[in-house]
C-alpha positions in Angstrom: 29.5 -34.3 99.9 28.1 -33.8 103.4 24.6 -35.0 103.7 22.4 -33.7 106.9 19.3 -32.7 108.5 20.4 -28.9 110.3 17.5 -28.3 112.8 14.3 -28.9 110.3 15.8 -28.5 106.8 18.1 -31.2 104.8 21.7 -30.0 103.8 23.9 -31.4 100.9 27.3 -29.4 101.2 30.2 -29.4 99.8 32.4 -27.7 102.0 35.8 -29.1 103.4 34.7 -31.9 106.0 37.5 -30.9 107.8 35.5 -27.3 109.0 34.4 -27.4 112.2 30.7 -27.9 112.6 31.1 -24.3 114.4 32.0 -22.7 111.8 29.5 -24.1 109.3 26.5 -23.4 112.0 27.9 -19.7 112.6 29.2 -18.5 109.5 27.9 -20.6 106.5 24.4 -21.6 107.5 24.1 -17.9 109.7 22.9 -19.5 113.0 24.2 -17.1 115.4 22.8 -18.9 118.8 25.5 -21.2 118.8 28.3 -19.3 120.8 32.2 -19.1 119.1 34.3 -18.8 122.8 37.1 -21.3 123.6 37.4 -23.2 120.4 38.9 -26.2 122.9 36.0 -27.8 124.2 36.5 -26.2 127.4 33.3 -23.6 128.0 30.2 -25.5 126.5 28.8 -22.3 124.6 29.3 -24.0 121.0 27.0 -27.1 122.1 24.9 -29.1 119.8 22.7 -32.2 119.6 23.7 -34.5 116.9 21.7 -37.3 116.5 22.8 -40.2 114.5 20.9 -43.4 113.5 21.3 -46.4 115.2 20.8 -50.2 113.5 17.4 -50.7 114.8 15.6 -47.6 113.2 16.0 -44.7 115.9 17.8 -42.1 116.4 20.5 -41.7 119.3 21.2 -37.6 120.3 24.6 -36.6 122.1 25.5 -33.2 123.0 28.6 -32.4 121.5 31.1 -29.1 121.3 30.9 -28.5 117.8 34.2 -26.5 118.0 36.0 -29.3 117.9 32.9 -31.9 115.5 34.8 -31.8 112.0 31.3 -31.6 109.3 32.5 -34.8 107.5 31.9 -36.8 111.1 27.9 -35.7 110.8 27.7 -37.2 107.3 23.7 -38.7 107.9 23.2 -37.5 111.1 20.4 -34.8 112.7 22.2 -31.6 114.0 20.0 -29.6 116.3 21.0 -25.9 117.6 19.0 -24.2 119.9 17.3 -22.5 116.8 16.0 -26.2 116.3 14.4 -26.0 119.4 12.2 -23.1 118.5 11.4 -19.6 120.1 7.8 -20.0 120.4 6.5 -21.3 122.9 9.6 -22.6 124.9 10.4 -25.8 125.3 10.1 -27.0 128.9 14.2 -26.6 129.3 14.0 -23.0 128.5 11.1 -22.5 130.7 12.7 -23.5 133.7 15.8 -22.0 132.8 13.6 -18.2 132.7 11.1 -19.5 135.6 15.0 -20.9 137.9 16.7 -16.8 136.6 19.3 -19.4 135.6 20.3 -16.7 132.5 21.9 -13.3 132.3 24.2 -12.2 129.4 22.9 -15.6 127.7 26.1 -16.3 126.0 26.4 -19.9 127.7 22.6 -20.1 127.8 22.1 -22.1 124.6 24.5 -24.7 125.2 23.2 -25.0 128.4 19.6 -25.7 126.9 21.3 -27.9 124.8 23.4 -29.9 127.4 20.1 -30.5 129.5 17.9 -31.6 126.2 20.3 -34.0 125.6 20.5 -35.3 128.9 16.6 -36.0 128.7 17.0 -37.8 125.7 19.8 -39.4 126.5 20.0 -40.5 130.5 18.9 -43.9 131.3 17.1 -43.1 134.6 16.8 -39.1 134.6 18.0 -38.0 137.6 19.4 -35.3 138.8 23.3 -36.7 139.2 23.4 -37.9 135.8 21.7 -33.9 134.9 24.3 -32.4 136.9 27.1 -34.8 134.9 26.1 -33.4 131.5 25.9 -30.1 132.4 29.8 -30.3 133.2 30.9 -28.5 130.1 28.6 -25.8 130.6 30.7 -22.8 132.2 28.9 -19.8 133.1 30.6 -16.4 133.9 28.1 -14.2 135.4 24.4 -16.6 136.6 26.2 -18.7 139.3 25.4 -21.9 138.8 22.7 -22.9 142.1 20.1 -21.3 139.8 20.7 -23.3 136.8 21.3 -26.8 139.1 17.5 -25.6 140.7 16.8 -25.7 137.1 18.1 -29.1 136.1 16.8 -30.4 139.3 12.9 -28.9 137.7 13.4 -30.6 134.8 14.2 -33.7 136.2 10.9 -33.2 138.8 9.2 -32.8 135.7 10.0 -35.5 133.7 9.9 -37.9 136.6 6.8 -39.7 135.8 7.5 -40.0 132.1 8.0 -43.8 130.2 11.8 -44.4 130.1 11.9 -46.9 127.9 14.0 -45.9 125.1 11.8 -47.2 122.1 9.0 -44.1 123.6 11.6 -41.2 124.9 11.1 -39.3 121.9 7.5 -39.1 121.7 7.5 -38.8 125.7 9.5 -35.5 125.4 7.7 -34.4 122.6 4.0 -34.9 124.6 6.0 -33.2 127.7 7.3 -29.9 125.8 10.8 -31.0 125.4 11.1 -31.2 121.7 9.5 -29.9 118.6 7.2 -32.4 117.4 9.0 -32.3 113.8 11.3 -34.6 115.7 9.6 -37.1 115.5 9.7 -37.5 111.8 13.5 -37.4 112.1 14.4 -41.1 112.2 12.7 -41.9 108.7 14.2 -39.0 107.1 17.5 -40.7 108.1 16.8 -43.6 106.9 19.3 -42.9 104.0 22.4 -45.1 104.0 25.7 -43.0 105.5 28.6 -43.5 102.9 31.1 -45.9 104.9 34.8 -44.8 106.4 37.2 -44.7 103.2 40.5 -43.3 102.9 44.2 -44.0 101.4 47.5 -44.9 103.3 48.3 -41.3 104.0 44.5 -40.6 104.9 44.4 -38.7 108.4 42.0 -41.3 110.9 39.7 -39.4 112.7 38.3 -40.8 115.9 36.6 -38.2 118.1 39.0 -35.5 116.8 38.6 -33.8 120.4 42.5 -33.5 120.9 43.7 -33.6 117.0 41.2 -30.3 116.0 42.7 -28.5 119.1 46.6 -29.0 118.1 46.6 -29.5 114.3 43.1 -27.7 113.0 44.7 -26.6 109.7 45.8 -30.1 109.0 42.5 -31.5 109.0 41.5 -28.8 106.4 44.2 -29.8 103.8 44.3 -33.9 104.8 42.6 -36.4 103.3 40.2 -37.9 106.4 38.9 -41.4 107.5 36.2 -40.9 110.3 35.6 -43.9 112.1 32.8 -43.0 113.9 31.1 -44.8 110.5 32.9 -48.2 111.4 30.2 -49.9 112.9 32.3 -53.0 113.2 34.5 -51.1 115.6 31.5 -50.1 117.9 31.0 -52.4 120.5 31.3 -53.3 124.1 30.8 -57.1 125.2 32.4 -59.6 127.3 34.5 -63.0 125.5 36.1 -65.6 127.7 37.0 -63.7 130.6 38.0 -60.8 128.8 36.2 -57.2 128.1 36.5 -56.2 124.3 36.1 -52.4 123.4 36.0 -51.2 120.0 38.3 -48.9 118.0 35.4 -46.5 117.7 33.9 -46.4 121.2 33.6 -43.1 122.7 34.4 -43.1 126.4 30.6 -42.0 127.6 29.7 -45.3 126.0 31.9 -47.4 127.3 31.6 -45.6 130.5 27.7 -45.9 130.6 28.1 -49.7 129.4 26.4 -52.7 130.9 29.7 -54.9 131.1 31.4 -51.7 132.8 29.0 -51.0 135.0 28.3 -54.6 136.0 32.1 -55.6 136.8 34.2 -52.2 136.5 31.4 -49.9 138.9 34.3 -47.4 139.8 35.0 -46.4 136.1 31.7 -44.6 135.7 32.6 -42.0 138.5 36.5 -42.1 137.4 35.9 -41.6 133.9 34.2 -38.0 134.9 37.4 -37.0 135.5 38.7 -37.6 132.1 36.6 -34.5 130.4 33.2 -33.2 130.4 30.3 -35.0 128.8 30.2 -32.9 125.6 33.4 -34.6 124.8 33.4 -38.5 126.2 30.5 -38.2 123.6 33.0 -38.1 121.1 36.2 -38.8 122.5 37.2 -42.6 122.0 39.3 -45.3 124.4 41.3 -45.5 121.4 42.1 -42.2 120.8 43.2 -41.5 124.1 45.8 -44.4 123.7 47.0 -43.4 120.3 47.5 -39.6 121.4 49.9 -40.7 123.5 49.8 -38.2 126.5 52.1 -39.4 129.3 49.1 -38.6 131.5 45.6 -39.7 129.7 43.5 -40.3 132.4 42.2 -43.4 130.1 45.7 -44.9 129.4 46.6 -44.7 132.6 43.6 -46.6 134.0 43.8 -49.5 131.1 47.7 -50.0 131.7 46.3 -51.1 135.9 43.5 -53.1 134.1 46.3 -55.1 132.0 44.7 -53.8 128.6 46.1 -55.4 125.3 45.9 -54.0 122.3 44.4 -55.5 118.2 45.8 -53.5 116.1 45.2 -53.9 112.0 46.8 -52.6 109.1 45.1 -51.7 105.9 45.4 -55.3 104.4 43.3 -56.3 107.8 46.2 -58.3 108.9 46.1 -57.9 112.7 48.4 -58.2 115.7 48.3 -57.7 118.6 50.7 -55.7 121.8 50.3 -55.1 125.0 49.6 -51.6 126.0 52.9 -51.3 128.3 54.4 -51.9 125.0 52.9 -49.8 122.5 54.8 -46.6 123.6 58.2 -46.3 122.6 58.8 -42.3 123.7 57.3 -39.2 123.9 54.8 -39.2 121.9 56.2 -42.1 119.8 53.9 -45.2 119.7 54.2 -48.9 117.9 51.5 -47.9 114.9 53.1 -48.4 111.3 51.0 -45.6 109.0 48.1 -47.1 107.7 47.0 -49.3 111.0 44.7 -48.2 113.5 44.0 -49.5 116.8 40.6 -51.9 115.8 40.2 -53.4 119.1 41.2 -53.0 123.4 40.6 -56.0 125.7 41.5 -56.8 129.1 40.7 -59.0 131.9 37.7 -59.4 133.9 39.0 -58.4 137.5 39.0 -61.8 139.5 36.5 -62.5 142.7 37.9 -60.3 145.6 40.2 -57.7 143.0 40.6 -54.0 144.3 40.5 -51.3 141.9 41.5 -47.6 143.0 42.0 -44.3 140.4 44.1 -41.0 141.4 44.5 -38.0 140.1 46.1 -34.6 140.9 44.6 -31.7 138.8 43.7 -27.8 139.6 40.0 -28.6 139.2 38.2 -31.8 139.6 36.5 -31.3 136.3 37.4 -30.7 133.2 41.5 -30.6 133.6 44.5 -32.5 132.9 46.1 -33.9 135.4 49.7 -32.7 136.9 49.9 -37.0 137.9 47.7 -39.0 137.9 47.8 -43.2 139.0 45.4 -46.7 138.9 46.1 -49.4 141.0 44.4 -53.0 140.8 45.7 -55.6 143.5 44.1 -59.3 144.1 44.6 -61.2 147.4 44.4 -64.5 148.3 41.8 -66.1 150.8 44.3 -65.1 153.9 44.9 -61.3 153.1 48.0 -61.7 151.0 48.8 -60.0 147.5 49.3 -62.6 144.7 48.7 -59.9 141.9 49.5 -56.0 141.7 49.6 -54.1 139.2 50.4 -50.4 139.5 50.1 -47.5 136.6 51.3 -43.9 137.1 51.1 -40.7 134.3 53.3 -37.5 134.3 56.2 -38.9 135.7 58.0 -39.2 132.6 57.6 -39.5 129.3 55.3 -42.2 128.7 52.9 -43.4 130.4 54.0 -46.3 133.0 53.6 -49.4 134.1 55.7 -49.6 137.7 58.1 -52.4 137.1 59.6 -54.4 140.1 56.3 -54.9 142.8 56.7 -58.8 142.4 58.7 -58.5 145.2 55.9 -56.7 146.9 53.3 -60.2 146.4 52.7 -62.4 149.7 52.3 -59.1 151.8 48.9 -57.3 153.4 48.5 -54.5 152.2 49.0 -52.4 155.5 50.5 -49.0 156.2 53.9 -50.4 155.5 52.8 -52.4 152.5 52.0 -49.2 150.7 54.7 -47.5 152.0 56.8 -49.6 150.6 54.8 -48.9 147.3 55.5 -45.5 147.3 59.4 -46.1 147.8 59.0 -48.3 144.8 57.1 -46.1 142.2 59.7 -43.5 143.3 62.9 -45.9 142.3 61.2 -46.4 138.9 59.9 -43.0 138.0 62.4 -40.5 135.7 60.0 -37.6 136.0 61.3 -34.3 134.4 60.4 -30.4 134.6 57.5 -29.2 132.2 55.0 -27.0 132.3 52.9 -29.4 134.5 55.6 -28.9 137.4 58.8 -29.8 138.5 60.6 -33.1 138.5 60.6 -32.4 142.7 56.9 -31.9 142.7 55.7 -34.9 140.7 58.1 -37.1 143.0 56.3 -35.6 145.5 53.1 -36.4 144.5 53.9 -39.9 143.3 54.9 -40.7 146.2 51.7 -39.4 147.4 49.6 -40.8 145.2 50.6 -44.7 146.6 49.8 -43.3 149.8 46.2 -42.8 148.6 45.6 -46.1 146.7 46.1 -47.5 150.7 43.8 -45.1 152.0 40.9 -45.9 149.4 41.5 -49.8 149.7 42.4 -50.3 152.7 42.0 -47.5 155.2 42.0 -49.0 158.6 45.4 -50.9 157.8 46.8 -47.7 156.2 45.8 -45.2 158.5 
């Protein structure tokens, strides 16, 4: 049974936890505002806030695409549609929505209400960047979107003077028109333990499910599932001896937004926009992105640069561990034995005077996977030199990879010629091949092009 508080009244269901969360909004529990469009994640019209408990007593609310949010992963949680907002009188979002003329069919317009809520409940310093960042799922067809950015850029004018402190956002945004007030009484009414993650050898592990309910739907509806968003032991973020440990169950906006990331990773919270839109890095884990496998996950590609190894435990809770360059063994073929999952990702703290440097190649900035994409980290000595490198690159072949052979590229600036020489490298090791994201001509090309860039974002007066 699925226990869960749907906008103001408490649901105990019994339906598949495989259904989408769509699908039970829409056509079991008959609310129509939330929009059925792309059924990928890609449009934002399906948008909900799910709020779950967190261990000191509140309540945490992400906006998620409930096209692809199976109902057994909001087992204890507060589900809020833009019903649960209310009609009368609007809440300040929808106010400046009518007041900006940031609506015209209103197809997208709930999940855009949504999408903005949450980032008032959610952002750490409300401003408008971080509003702009969670409305990145939101497509609109026919408003164009300066009016609902003058919008977001109201709402963050309006809340400007409120008390960020998380312990008082909710009763801030309730004294300020953003929420209902029967929010407030939501955290007690959670207070009712959330049945932990169980599941036999041949159970299907669920992480954020963002990728798995887009290719395999119907499996989910006749598996057996594990959701480890309930594993609070894999939900952490924390530095250990020089390394940075990530959890099994840590979404990528979390580990994005975190301290330890910000504080000696800066350039992953502006890289990691790239990977998807904030409706899913809610949901979509580090983990998952390794595990799918992708020859070009934006994620994967970045940890293989960072030197990322891998804890990985099987259903007796006997662990070992790999490193990630390791753990793929072809095309979608990866070193997990049924029944393990990956528990844990660590890798180093960069050293004093490291350079970091993402690239990728997609049709759109946003929201799009990537045709090839690359990460680069490279350490130098007190006099200039390379003593480390380490060079990742996606799409140009079947796995993701790890560019063999650039020892011979240590005790070198990295000029012009040093990345040149980079570029002539990558190219020797890469097998790319035609698919559908191009020719095996066009990702040479732009491998080769790619190495070209790491130089002219690290160093751009010697690569010039």
């Amino acid at each position: 049974m699925t226990n869960l508080i749907l906008n103001e009244k408490p649901i105990h269901t019994e339906e598949n936890p495989g259904l989408t969360l769509l699908e039970f909004v829409r056509d079991i529990s008959c609310l129509s505002g939330t929009k059925d469009a792309c059924r990928e994640g890609e449009c934002g019209a399906c948008t909900v806030l799910v709020g779950s408990r967190q261990a000191d007593g509140s309540v945490a609310y992400k906006a998620c695409a409930s096209c692809l949010l199976p109902l057994g992963d909001i087992d204890g949680c507060h589900v809020v549609t833009v019903e649960g907002l209310g009609a009368e009188p609007l809440t300040l979002v929808q106010r400046l929505i009518v007041e900006h003329s940031a609506s015209q069919c209103g197809f997208c317009t709930p999940g855009i209400v949504l999408s903005l809520t949450g980032f008032a409940l959610g952002s750490a310093t409300l401003s408008y960047e971080d509003a702009v960042n969670a409305l990145d799922g939101n497509i609109c067809r026919c408003t164009g979107y300066a009016s609902i950015r003058n919008a977001a850029r109201a709402l963050c004018e309006a809340l400007g003077k409120i008390d960020k402190a998380p312990g008082r956002r909710l009763e801030q945004l309730v004294a300020a028109g953003v929420l209902p007030r029967y929010f407030l009484s939501i955290p007690g009414r959670l207070a009712g333990q959330v049945a932990p993650a169980a599941g036999g050898k041949t159970a299907v592990l669920v992480a954020g499910g963002t990728d798995l309910l887009v290719q395999k739907p119907e499996q989910l509806l006749e598996s057996e599932l594990c959701f480890l968003s309930r594993r609070r032991d894999l939900d952490y973020v924390r530095e250990d001896k020089g390394l940075l440990r990530v959890g099994g169950a840590v979404t990528i906006e979390d580990f994005r937004n975190s301290a330890a990331v910000q504080r000696h990773f800066p350039a992953l919270t502006a890289d990691l926009l790239l990977h998807s839109s904030a409706i899913l890095r809610n949901k979509a884990t580090l983990a998952g992105n390794i595990v799918n496998a992708s020859p070009i996950g934006d994620a994967t590609i970045i940890l293989l640069a960072l030197g990322a190894n891998l804890t990985i435990t099987g259903e007796n809770g006997k662990k070992r561990e790999i490193p990630l360059d390791k753990f793929y063994l072809g095309y979608k073929k990866t070193d997990l034995a049924c029944g393990e999952l990956v528990s844990e990702i660590s890798f180093p703290l960069p050293p004093k005077g490291a350079r970091y440097n993402f690239e990728k190649v997609s049709n759109r900035t946003i929201l799009d996977i990537a045709a090839a994409n690359s990460a680069l980290l490279l350490a130098a000595g007190p006099d200039g030199a390379v003593t480390a490198l380490r060079v990742s690159a996606g799409g140009v072949g079947p796995v993701p990879m790890l560019l063999p052979g650039l020892e011979k590229l240590h005790g070198r600036k990295p000029d012009a010629a040093f990345f040149q020489d980079l570029a002539a490298a990558a190219l020797a090791a890469a097998k790319p091949i035609d698919d559908i994201r191009g020719s095996a001509e066009y990702k040479r090309l732009l491998l080769g092009q790619l190495m070209l860039a790491h130089g002219r974002a690290l160093a751009p007066a010697e690569a010039a």
